[in-house]
C-alpha positions as CSV (number, residue, x, y, z in Angstrom):
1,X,177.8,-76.0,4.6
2,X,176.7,-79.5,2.8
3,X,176.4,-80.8,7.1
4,X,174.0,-78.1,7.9
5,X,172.4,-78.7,4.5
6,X,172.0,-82.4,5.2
7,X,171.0,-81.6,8.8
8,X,168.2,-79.4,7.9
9,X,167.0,-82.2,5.2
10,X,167.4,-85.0,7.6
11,X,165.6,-83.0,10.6
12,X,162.6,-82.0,7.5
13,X,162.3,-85.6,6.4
14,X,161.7,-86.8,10.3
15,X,159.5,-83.9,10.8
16,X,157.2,-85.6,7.9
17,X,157.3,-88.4,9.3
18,X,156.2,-88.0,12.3
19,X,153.3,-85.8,10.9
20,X,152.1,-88.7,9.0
21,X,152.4,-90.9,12.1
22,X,149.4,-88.5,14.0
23,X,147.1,-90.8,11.5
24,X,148.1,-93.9,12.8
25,X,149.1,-93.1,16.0
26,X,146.4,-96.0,17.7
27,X,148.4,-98.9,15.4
28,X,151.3,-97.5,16.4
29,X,150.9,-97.9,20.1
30,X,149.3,-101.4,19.6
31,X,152.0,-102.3,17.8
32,X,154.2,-101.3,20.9
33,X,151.9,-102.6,23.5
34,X,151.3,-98.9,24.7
35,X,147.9,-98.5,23.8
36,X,146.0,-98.6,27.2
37,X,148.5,-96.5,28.5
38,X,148.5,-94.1,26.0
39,X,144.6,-93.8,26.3
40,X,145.1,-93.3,30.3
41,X,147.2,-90.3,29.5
42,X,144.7,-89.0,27.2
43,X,141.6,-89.6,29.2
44,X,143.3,-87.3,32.4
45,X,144.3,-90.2,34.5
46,X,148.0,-89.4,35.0
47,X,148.1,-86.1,33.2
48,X,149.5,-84.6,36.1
49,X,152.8,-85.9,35.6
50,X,152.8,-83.1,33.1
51,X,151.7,-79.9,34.1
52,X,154.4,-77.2,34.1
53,X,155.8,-76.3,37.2
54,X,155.7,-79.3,38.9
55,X,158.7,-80.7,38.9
56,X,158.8,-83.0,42.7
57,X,155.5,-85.3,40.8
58,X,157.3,-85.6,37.3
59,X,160.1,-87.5,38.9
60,X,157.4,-90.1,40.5
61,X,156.2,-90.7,36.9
């Protein structure tokens, strides 16, 4: 029981984390070097490596 306990802590503690990363998610990418990328995605320019269903164009991503 103290596994799943420290599981479900660990897995809470990441999930903050990664809530509080939304608010600098532009540093975060610059930081990286993914930024113009990132903003590509966003801006509909290779979203369709994403949309459900199609499965052939995701592996060409």
């Amino acid at each position: 029981m103290k596994r799943l306990r420290l599981g479900a802590v660990l897995h809470f503690l990441i999930a903050i984390g990664h809530v509080g990363c939304l608010f600098a998610l532009d540093e975060a990418f610059e930081a990286y070097g993914i930024r113009e990328i990132m903003h590509q995605m966003v801006s509909g320019h290779v979203s369709w490596c994403y949309w459900p269903g199609v499965k052939e164009r995701a592996t060409m991503c």
